[in-house]
mmCIF entry with sequence, helices, sheets and N, C-alpha, C, O atoms, coordinates in Angstrom:
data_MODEL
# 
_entry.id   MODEL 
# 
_entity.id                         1 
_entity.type                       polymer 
_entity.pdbx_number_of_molecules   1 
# 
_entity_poly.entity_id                      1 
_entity_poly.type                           'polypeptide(L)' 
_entity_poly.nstd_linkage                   no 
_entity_poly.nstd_monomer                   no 
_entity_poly.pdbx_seq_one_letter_code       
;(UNK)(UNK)(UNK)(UNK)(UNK)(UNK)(UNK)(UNK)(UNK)(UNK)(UNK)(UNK)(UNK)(UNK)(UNK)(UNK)
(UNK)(UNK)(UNK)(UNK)(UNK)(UNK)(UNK)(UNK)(UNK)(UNK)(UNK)(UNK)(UNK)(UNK)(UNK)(UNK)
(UNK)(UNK)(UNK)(UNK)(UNK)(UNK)(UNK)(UNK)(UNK)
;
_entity_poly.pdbx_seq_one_letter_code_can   XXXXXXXXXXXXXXXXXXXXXXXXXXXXXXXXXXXXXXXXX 
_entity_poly.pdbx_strand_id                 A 
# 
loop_
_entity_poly_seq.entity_id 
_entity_poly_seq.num 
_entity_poly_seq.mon_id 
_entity_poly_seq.hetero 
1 1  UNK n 
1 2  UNK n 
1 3  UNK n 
1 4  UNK n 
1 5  UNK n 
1 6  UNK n 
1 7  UNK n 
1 8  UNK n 
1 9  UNK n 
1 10 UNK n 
1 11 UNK n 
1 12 UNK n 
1 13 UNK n 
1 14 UNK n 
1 15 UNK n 
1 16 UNK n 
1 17 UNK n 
1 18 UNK n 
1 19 UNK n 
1 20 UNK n 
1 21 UNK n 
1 22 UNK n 
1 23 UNK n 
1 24 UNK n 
1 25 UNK n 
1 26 UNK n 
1 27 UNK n 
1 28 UNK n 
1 29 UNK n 
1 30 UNK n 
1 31 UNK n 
1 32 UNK n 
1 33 UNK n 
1 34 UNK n 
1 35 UNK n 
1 36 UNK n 
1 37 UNK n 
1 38 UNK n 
1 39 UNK n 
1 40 UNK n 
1 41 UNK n 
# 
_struct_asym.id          A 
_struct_asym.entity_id   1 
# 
loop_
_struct_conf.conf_type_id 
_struct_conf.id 
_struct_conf.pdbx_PDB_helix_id 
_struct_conf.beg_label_comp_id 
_struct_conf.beg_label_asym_id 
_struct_conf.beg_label_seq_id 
_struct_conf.pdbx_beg_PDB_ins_code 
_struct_conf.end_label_comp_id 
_struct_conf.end_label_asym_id 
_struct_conf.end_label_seq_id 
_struct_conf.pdbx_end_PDB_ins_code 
_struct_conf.beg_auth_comp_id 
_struct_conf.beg_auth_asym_id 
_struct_conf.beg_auth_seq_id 
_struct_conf.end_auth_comp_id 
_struct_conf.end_auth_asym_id 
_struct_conf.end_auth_seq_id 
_struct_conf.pdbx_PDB_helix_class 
_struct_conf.details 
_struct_conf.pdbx_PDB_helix_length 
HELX_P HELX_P1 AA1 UNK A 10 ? UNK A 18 ? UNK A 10 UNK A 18 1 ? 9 
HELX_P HELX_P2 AA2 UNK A 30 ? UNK A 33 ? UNK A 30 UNK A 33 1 ? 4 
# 
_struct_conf_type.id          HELX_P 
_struct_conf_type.criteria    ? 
_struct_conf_type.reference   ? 
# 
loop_
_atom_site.group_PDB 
_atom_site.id 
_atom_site.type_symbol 
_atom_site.label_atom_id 
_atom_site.label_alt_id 
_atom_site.label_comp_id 
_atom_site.label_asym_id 
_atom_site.label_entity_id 
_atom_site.label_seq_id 
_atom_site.pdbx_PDB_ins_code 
_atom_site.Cartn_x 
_atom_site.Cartn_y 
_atom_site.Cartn_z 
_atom_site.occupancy 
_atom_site.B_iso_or_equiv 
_atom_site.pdbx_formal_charge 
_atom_site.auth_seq_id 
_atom_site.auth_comp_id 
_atom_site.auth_asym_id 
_atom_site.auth_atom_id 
_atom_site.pdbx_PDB_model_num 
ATOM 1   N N  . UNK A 1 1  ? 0.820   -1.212 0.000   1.00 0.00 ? 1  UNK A N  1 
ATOM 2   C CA . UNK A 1 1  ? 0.000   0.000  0.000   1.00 0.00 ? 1  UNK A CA 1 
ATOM 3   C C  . UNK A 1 1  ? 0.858   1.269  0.000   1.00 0.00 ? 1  UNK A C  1 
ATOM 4   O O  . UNK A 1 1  ? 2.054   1.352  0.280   1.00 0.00 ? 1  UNK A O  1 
ATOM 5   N N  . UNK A 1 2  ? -0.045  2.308  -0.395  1.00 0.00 ? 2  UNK A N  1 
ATOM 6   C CA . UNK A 1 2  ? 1.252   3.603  -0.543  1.00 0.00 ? 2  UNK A CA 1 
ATOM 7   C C  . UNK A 1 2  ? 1.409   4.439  0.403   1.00 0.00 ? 2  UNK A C  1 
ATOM 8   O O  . UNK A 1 2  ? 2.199   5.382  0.455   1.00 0.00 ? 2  UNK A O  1 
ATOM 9   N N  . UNK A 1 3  ? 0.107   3.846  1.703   1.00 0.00 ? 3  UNK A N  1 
ATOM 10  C CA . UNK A 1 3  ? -0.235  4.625  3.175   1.00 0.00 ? 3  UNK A CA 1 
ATOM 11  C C  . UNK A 1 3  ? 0.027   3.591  3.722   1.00 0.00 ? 3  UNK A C  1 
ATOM 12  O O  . UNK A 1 3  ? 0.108   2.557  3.059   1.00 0.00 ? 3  UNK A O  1 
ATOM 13  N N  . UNK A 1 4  ? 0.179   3.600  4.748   1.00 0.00 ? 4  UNK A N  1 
ATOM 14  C CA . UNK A 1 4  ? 0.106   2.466  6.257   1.00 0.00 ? 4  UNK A CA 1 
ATOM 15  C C  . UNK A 1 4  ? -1.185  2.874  6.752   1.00 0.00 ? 4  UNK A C  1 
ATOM 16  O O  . UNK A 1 4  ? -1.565  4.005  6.451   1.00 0.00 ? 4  UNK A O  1 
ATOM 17  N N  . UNK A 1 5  ? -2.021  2.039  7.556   1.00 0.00 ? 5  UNK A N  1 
ATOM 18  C CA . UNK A 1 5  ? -3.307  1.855  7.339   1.00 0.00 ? 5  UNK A CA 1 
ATOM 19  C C  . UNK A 1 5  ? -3.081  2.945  9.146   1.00 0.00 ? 5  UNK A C  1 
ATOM 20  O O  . UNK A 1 5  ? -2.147  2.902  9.947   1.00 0.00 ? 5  UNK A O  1 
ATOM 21  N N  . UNK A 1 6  ? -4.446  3.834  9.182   1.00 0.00 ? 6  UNK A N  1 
ATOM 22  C CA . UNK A 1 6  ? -4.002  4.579  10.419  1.00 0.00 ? 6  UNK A CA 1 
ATOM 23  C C  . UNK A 1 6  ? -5.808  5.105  11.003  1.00 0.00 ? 6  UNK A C  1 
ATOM 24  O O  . UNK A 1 6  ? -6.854  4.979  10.366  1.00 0.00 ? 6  UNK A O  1 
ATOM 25  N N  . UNK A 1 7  ? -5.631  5.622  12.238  1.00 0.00 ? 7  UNK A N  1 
ATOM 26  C CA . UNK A 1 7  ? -6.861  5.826  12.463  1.00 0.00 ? 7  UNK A CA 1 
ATOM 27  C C  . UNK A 1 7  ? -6.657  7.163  12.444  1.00 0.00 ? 7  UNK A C  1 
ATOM 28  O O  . UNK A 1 7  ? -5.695  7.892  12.685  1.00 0.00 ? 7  UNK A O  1 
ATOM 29  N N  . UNK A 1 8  ? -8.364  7.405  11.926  1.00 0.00 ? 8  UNK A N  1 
ATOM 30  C CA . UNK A 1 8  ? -8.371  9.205  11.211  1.00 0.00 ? 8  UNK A CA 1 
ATOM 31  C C  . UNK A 1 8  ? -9.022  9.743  12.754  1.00 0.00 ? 8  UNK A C  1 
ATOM 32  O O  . UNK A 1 8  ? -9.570  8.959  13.529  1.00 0.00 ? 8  UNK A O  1 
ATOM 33  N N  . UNK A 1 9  ? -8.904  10.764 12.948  1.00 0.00 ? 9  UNK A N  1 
ATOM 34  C CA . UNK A 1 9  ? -8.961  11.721 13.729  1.00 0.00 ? 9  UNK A CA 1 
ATOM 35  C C  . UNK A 1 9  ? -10.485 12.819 13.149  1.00 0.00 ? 9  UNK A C  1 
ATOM 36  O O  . UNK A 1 9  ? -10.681 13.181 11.988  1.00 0.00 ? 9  UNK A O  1 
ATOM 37  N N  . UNK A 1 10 ? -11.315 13.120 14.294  1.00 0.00 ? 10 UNK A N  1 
ATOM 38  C CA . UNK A 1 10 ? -12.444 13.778 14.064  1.00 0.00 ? 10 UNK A CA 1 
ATOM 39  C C  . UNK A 1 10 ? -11.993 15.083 12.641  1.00 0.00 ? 10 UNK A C  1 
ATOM 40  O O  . UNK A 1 10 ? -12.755 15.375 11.719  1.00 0.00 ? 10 UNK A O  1 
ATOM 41  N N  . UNK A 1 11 ? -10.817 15.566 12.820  1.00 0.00 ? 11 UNK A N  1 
ATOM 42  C CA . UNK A 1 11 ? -10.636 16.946 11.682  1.00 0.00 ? 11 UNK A CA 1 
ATOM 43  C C  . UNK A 1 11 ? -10.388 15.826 10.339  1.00 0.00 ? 11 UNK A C  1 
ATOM 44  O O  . UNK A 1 11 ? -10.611 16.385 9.266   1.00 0.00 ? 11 UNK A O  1 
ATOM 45  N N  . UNK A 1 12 ? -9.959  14.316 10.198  1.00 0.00 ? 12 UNK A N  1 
ATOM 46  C CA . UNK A 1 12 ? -9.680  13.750 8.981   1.00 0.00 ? 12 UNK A CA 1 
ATOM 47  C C  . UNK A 1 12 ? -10.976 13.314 8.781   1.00 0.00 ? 12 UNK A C  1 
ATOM 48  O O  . UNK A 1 12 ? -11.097 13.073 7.580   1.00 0.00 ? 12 UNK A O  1 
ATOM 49  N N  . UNK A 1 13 ? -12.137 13.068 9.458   1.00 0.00 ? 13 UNK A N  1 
ATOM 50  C CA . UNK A 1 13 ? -13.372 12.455 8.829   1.00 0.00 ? 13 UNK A CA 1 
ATOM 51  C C  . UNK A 1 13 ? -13.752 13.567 8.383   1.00 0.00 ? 13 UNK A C  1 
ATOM 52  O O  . UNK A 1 13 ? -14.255 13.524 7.261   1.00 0.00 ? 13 UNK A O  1 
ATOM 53  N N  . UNK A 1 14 ? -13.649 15.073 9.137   1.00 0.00 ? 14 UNK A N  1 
ATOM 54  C CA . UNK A 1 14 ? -14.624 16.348 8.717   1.00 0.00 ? 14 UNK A CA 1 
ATOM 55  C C  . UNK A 1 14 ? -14.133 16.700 7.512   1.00 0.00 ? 14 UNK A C  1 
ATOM 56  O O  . UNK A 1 14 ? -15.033 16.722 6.673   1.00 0.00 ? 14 UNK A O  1 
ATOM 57  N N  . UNK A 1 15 ? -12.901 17.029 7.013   1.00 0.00 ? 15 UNK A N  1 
ATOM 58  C CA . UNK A 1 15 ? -12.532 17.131 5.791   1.00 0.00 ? 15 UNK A CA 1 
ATOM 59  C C  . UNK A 1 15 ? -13.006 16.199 4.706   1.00 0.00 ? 15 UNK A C  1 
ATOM 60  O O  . UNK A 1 15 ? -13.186 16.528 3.534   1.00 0.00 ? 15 UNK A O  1 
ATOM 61  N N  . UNK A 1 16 ? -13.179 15.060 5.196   1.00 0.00 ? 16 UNK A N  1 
ATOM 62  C CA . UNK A 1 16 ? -13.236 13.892 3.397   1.00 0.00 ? 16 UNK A CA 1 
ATOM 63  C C  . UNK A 1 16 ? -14.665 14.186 3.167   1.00 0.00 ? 16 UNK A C  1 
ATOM 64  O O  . UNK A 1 16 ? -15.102 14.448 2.047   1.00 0.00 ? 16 UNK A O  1 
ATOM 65  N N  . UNK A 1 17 ? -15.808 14.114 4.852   1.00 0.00 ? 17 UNK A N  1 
ATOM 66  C CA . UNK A 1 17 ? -17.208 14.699 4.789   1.00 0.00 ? 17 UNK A CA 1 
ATOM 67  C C  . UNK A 1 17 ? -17.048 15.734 3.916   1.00 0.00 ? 17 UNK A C  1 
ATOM 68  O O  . UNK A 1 17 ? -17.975 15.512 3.137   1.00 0.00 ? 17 UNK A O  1 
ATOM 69  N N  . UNK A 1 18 ? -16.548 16.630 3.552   1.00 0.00 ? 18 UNK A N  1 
ATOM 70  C CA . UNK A 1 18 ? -17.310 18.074 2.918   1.00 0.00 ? 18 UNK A CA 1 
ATOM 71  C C  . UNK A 1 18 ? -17.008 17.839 1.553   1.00 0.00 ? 18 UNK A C  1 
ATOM 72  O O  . UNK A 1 18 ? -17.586 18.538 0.720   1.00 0.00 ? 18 UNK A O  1 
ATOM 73  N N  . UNK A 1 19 ? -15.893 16.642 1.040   1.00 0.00 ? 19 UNK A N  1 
ATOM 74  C CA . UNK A 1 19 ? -16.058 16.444 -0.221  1.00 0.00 ? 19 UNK A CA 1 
ATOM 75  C C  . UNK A 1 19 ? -17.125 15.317 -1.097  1.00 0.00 ? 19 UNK A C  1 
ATOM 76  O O  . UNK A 1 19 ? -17.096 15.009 -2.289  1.00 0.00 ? 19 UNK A O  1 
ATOM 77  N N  . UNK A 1 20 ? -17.915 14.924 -0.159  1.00 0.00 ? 20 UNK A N  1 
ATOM 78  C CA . UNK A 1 20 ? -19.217 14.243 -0.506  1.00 0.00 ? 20 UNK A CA 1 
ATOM 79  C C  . UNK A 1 20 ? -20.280 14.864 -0.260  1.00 0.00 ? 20 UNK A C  1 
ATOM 80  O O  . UNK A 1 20 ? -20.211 15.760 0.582   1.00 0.00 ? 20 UNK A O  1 
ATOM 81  N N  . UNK A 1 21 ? -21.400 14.623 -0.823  1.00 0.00 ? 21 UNK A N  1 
ATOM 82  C CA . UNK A 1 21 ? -21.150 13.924 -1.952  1.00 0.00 ? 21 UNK A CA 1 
ATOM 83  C C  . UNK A 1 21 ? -20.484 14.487 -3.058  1.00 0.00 ? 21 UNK A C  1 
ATOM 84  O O  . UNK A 1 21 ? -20.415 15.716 -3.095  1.00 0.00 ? 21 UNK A O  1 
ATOM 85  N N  . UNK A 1 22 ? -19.888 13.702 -4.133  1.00 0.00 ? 22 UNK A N  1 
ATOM 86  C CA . UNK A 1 22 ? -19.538 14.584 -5.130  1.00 0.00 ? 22 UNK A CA 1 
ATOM 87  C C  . UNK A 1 22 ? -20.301 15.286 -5.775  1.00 0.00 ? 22 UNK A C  1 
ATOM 88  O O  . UNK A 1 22 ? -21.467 14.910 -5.658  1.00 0.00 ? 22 UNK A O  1 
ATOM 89  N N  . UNK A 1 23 ? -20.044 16.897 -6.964  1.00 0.00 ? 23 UNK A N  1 
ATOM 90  C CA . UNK A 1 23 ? -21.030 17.537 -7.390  1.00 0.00 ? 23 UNK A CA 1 
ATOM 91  C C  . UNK A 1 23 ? -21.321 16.546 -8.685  1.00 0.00 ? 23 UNK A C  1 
ATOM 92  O O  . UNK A 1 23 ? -22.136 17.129 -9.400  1.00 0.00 ? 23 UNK A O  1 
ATOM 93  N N  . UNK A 1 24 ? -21.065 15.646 -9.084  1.00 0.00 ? 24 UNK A N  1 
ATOM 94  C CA . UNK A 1 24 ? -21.336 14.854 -10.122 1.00 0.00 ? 24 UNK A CA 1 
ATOM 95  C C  . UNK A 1 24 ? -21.347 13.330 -9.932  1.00 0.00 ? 24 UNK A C  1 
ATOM 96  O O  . UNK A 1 24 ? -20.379 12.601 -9.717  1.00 0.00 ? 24 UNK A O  1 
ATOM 97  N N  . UNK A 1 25 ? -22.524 13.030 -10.045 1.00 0.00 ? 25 UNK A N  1 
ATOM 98  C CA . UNK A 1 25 ? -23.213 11.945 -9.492  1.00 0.00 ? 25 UNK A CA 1 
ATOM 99  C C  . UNK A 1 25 ? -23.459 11.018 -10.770 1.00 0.00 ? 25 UNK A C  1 
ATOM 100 O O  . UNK A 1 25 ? -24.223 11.410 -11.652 1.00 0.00 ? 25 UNK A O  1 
ATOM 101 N N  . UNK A 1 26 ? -22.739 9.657  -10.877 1.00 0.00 ? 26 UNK A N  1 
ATOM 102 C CA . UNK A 1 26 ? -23.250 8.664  -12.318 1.00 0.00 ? 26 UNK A CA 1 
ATOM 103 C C  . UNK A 1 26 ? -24.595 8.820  -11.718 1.00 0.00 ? 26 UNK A C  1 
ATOM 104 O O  . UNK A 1 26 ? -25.024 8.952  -10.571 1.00 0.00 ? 26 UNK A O  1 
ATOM 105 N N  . UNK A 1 27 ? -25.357 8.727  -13.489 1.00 0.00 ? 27 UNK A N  1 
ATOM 106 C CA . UNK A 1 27 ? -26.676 8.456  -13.088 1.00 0.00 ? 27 UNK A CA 1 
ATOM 107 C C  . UNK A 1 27 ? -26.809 7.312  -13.005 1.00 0.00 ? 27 UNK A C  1 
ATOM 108 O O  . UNK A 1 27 ? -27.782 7.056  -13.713 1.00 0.00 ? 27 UNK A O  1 
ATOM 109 N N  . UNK A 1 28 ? -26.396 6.310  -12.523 1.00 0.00 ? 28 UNK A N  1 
ATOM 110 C CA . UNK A 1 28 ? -26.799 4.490  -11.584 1.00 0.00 ? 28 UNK A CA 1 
ATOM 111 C C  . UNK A 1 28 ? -26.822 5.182  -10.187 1.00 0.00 ? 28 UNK A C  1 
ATOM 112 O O  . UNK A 1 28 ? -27.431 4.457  -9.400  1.00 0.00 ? 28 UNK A O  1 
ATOM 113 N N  . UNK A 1 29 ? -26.465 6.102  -9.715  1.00 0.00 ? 29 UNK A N  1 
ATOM 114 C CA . UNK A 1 29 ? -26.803 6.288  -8.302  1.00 0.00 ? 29 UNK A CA 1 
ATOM 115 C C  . UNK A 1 29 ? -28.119 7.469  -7.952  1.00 0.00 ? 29 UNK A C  1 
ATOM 116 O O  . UNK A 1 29 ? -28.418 7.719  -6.785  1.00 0.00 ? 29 UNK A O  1 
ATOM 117 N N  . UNK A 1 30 ? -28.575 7.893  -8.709  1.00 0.00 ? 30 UNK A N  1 
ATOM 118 C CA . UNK A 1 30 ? -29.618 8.593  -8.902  1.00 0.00 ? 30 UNK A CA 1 
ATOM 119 C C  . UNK A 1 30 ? -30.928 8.072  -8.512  1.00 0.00 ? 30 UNK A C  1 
ATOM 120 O O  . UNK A 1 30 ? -31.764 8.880  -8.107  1.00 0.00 ? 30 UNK A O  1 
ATOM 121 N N  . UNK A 1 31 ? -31.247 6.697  -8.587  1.00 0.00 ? 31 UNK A N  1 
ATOM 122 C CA . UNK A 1 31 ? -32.261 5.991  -7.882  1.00 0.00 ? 31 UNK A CA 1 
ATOM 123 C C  . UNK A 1 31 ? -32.188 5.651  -6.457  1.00 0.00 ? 31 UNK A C  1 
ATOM 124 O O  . UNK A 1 31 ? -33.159 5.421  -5.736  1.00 0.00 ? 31 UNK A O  1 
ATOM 125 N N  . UNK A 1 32 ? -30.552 5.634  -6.002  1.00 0.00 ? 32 UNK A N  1 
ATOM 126 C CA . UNK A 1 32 ? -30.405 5.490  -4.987  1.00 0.00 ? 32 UNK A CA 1 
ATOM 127 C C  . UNK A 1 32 ? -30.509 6.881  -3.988  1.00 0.00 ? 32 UNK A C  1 
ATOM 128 O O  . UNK A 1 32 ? -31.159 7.070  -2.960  1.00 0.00 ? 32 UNK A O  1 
ATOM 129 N N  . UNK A 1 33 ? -29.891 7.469  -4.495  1.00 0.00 ? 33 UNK A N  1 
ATOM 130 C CA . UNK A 1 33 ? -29.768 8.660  -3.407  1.00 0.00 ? 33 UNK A CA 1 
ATOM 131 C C  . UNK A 1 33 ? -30.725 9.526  -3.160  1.00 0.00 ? 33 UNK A C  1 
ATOM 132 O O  . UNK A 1 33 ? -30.878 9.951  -2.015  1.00 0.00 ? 33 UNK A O  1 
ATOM 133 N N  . UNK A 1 34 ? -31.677 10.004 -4.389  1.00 0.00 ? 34 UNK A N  1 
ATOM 134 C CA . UNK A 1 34 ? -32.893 10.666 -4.566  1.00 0.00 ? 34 UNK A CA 1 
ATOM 135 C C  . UNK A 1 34 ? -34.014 10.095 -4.073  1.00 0.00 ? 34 UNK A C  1 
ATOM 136 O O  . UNK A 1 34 ? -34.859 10.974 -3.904  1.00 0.00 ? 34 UNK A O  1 
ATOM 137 N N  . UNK A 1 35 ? -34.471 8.858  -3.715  1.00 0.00 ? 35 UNK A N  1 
ATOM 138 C CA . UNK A 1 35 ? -35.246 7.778  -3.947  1.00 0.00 ? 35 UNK A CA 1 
ATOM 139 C C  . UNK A 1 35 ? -36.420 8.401  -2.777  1.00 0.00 ? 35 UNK A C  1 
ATOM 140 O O  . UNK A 1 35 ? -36.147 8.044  -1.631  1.00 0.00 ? 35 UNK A O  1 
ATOM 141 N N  . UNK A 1 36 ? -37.578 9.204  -2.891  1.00 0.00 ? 36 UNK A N  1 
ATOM 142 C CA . UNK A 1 36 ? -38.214 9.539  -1.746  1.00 0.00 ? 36 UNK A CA 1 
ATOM 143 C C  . UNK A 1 36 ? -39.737 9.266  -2.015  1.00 0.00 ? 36 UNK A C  1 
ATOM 144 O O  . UNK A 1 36 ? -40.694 9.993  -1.747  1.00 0.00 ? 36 UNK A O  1 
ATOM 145 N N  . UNK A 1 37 ? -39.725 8.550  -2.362  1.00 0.00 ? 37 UNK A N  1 
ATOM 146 C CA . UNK A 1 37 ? -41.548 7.234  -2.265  1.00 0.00 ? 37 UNK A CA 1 
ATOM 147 C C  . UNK A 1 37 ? -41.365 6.551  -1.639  1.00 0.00 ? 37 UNK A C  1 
ATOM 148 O O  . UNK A 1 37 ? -40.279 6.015  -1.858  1.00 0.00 ? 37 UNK A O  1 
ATOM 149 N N  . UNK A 1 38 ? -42.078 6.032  -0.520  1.00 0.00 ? 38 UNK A N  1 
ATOM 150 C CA . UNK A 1 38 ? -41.998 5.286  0.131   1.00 0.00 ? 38 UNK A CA 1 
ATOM 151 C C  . UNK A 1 38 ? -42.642 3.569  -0.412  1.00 0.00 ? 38 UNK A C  1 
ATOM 152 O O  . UNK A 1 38 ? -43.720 3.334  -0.958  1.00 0.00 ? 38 UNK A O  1 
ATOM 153 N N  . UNK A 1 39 ? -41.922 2.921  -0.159  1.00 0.00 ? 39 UNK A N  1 
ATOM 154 C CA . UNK A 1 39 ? -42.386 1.259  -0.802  1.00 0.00 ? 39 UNK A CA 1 
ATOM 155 C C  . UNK A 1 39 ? -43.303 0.881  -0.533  1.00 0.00 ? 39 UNK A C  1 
ATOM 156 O O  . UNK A 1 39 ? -43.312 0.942  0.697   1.00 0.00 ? 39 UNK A O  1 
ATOM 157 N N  . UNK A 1 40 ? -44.484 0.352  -0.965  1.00 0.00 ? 40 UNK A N  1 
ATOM 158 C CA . UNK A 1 40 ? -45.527 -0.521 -0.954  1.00 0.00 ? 40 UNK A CA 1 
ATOM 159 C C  . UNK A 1 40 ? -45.183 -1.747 0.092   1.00 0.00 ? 40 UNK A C  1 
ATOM 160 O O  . UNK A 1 40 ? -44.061 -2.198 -0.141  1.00 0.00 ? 40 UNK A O  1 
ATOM 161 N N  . UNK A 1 41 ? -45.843 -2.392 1.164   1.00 0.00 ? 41 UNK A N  1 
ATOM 162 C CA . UNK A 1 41 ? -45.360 -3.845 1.544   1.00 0.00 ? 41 UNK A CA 1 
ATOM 163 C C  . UNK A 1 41 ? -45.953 -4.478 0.752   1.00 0.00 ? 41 UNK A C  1 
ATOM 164 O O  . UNK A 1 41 ? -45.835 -5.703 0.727   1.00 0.00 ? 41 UNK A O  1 
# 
C-alpha cells in the first residue's frame, strides 16, 4: 500500500465529509440517493 493503514482523527473524517457527496453523481446512483416514495409492503 502507498499509506500504512491509520486511524483518522475527528478533523480527517470532517474534511473527506465536505467532499461528498460529489457535485457529479453517475446516473446508476440517482435511484439510490434521490429515492423519496416510500415502498408498498
Amino acid at each position: 500500500p502507498l499509506q500504512k493503514p491509520f486511524q483518522p482523527t475527528v478533523h480527517d473524517l470532517h474534511n473527506n465529509g465536505r467532499l461528498f457527496p460529489p457535485n457529479h453523481l453517475h446516473e446508476s446512483w440517482m435511484d439510490y440517493l434521490y429515492w423519496d416514495v416510500e415502498l408498498e409492503p
